[in-house]
C-alpha positions in Angstrom: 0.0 0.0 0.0 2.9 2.3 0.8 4.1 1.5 -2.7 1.1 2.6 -4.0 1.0 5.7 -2.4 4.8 7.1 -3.1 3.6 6.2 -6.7 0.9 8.0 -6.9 2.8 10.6 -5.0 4.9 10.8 -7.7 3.2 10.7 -10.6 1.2 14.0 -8.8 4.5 15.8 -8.7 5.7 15.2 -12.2 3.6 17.5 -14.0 4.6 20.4 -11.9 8.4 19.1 -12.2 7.8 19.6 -15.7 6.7 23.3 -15.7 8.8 24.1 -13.5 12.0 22.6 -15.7 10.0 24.2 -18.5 9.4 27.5 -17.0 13.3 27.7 -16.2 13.8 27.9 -20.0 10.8 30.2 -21.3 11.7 33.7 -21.6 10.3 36.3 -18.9 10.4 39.3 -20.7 8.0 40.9 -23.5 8.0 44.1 -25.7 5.2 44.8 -27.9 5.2 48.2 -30.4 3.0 49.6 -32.9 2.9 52.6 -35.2 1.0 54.8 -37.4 1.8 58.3 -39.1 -0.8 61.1 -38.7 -1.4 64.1 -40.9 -0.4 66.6 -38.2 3.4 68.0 -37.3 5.0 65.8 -34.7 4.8 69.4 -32.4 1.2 69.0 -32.3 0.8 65.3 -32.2 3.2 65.0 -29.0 1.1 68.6 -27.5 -2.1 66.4 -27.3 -0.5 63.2 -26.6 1.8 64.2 -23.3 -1.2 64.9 -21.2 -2.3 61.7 -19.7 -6.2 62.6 -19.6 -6.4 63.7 -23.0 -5.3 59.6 -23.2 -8.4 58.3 -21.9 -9.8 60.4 -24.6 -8.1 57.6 -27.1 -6.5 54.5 -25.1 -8.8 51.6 -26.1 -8.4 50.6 -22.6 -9.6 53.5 -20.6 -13.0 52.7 -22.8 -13.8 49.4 -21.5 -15.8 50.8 -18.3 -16.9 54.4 -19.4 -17.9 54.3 -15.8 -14.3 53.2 -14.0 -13.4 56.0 -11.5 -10.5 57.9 -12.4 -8.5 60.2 -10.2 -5.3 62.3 -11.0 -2.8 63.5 -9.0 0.0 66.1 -10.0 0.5 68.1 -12.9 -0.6 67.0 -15.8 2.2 66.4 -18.8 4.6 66.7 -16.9 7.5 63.9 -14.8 5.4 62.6 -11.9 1.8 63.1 -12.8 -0.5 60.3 -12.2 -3.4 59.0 -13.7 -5.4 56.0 -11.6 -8.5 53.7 -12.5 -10.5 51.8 -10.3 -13.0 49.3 -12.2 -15.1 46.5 -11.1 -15.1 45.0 -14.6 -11.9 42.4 -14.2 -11.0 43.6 -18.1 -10.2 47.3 -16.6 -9.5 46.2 -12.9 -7.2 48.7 -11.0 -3.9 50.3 -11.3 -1.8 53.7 -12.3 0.1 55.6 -14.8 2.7 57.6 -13.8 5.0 59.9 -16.3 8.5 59.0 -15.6 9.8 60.7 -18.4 9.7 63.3 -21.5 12.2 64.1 -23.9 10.6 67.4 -25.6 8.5 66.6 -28.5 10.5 63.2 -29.0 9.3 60.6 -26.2 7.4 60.4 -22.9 8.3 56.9 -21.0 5.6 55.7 -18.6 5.7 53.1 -15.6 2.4 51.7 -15.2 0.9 49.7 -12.3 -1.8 47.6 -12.3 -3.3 46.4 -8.7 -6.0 44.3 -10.0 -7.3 41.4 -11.2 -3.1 40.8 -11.2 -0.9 42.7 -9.8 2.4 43.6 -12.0 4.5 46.5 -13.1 5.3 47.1 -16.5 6.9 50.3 -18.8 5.7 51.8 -21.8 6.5 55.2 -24.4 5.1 56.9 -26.9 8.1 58.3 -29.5 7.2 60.9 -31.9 9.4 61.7 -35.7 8.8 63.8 -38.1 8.0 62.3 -41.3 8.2 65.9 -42.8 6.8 69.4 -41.9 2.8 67.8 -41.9 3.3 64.6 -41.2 4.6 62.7 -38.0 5.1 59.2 -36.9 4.0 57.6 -33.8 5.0 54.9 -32.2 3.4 53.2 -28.9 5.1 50.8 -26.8 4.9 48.8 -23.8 7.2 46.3 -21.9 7.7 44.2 -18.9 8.7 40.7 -17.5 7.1 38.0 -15.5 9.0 36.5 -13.1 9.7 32.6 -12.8 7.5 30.6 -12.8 4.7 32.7 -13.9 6.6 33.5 -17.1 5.1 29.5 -18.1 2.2 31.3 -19.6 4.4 33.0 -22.1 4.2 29.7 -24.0 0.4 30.0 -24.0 -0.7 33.7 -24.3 1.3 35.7 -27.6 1.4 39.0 -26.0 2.2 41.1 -29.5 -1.3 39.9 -30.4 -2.9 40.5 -27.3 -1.6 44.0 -26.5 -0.5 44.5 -30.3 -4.3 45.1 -31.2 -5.2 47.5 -28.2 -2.5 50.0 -29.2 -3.2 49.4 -32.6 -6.6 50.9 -31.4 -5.2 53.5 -29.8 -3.1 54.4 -32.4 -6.1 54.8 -34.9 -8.4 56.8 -32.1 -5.7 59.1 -31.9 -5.4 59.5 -35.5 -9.0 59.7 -35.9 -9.3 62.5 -33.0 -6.5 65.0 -34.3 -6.8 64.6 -38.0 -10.7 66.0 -38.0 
């Protein structure tokens, strides 16, 4: 009977063996970009875009609870303001976005922080070229890691799609909202 039991005890403890050998060989970080060029001088594109609230105005993600409390603390495009959410839909949850950095008219760098349904930390930019006097470039990024052995789920979730199609979103609300 003890036999049986140290068997079965084993074969229990195999499949989490397994992820966890697995997990030691996934990657844990991600990086997921997209672009789009607008009809309006990079001055005026990275004017609208480096105030945070203006970006609930076009984030695909502050519009998945038009009801999702929002509070903002600090000056607003500038290093250190923050913008927070509170949702009860688990698709918005909770969490923050701070400025944490601005290059004049080039790039603003992020850090944002989510509370809930998971907590994490992750970083994300927005860079802005001129294409030429009328015409700009914009390009919307975000990053992070997950740590081992969460980062197992890397070999079922494909984050480029996942995030890829929200910023793609974005991207085109933003387009849509400054070239009317």
């Amino acid at each position: 009977m003890k036999k049986i039991f140290k068997i079965a005890g084993l074969l229990l403890l195999m499949p989490i063996v397994i992820v966890l050998i697995a997990a030691a060989f996934v990657k844990k970080d991600y990086s997921v970009e997209r672009a789009i060029t607008l009809n309006r001088p990079k001055q005026v594109v990275f004017d609208y875009a480096k105030f945070l609230k203006n970006q609930n105005k076009y984030s695909v993600w502050a519009k998945i609870d038009p009801t999702m409390k929002t509070e903002f603390h600090g000056t607003d495009g500038t290093v250190g303001f923050v913008s927070a959410w509170d949702s009860p839909n688990k698709e918005a949850g909770s969490g923050e976005q701070e400025i944490t950095g601005i290059d004049e008219a080039n790039r603003i760098d992020y850090e944002i922080r989510f509370f809930e349904p998971m907590k994490s930390t992750d970083k994300a930019f927005m860079s802005f070229e001129s294409v030429n006097d009328s015409v700009s470039k914009v390009k919307w990024g975000i990053y992070g890691k997950l740590k081992y052995p969460m980062n197992i789920s890397f070999l079922f979730m494909d984050m480029d799609a996942m995030l890829g199609k929200d910023l793609e979103g974005g991207l085109n609300n933003l387009k849509a909202l400054l070239e009317k």
